[in-house]
N, C-alpha and C positions, 0 to 999 in steps of 0.2 A: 215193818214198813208197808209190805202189802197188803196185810189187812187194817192199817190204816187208810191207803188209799182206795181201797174196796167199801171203807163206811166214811168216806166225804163222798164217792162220787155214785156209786150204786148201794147204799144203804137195803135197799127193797131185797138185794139178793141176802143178806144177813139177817140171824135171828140176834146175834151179838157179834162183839169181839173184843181182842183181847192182844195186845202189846207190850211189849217189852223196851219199845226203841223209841217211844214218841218224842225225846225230848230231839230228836233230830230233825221237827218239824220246827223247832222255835229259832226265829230271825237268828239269832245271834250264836248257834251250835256251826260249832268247827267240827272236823273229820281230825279224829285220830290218826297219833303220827304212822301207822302202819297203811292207813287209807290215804293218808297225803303220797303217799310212793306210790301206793296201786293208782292214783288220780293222774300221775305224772308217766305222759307217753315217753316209751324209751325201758326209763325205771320202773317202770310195774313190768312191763313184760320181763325183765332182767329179776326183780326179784321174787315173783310167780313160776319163771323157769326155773331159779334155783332153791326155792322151795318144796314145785311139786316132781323135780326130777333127783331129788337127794333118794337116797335108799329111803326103805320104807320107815327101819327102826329110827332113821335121825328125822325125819316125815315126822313121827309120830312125836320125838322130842321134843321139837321143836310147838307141837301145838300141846304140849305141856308145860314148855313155858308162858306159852300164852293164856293156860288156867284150866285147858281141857285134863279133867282126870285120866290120867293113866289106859284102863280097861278102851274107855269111848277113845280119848287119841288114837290109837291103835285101831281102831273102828275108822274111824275119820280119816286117818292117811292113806289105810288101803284104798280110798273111793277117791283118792286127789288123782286125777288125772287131766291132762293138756286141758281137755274140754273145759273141766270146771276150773280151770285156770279162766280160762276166758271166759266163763260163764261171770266168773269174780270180779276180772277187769271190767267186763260189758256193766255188770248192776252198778258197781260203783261211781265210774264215769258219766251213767245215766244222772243218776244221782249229785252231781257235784252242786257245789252252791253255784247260784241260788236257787236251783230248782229245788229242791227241799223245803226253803224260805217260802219260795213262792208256793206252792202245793200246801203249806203250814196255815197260809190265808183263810183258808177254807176248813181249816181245822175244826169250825163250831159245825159245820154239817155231819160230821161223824154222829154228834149228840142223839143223832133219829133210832138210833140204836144202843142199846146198853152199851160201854164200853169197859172195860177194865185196864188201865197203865199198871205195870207189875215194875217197881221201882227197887232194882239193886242196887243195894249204898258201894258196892263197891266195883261197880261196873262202870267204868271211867271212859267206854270209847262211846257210847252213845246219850252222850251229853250227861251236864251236872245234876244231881237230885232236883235242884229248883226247879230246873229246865223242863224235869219229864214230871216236876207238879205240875206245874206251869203249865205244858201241854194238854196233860189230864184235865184241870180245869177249863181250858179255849174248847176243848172237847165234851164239854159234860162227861166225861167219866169218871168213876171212882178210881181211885189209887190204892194200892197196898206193898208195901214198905217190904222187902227183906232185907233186914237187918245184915252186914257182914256176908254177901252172898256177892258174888258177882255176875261178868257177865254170858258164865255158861251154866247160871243158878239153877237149871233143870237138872245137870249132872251134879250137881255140888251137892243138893239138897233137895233130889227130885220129891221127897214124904212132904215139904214144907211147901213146895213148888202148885204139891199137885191138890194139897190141903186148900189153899190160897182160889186156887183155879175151883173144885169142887165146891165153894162156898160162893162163889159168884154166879157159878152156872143154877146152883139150887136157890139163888133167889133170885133168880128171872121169872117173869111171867110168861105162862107154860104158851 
């Protein structure tokens, strides 16, 4: 998300970039049901508290059902703390519709730079396939598909992940 909004509004500081979430710039992209609770005051703080104050091992299970492999969950929980509790609510919130929608408008200014949309089929919180083509296009950039990968595709399948990323960066002009 923020290096989307770093190539619609200062393009000049980038030589490229590259997203994984752009379908959440398109009108019609809803927030996942786990961001609809962190978006609702009250209930996000309540299930941020009971999230990031659980022991570490149920921390860590917990973002294993949510797709994080194993070794990295366990990476991930130990750093959950109050802070980034609130660091979570704060970007979300920032973010509710329609500031996304809106911010989406201006989607075709990103184009002043290569861009790359990294579209996983099975990564369902940040909008539908269409969506992040869809953006990719508003955006002049190229897309590239992983197949069956979701949406922590970096730990899934980081040889696929970083294949993908290395063939984009080696055909940029130097």
């Amino acid at each position: 998300m923020h290096a989307v909004n770093v190539a619609i509004s200062r393009p000049d500081l980038l030589h490229s970039w590259v997203s994984d979430v752009a379908g959440i710039f398109e009108p019609d992209y809803v927030w996942h049901s786990q961001a609809q609770i962190w978006l609702t005051a009250g209930e996000g703080e309540r299930t941020i508290g009971e999230l990031f104050g659980a022991e570490l091992p149920d921390r860590a299970a917990t973002l294993v059902q949510w797709g994080i492999p194993a070794p990295a969950a366990g990476k991930v929980a130990a750093g959950q703390t109050a802070e980034m509790g609130e660091a979570i609510l704060s970007l979300y919130r920032s973010a509710r519709q329609p500031a996304l929608a809106d911010r989406g408008r201006d989607l075709a200014a990103a184009a002043a730079r290569p861009g790359l949309v990294l579209v996983a089929t099975e990564d369902h919180a940040v909008g539908s396939v269409a969506q992040r083509h869809r953006a990719a296009a508003r955006a002049g950039a190229r897309s590239s598909t992983l197949t069956g990968l979701g949406h922590w595709w970096m730990l899934e399948d980081p040889a696929r992940g970083a294949k993908v990323l290395a063939e984009f960066w080696e055909g940029l002009p130097a």
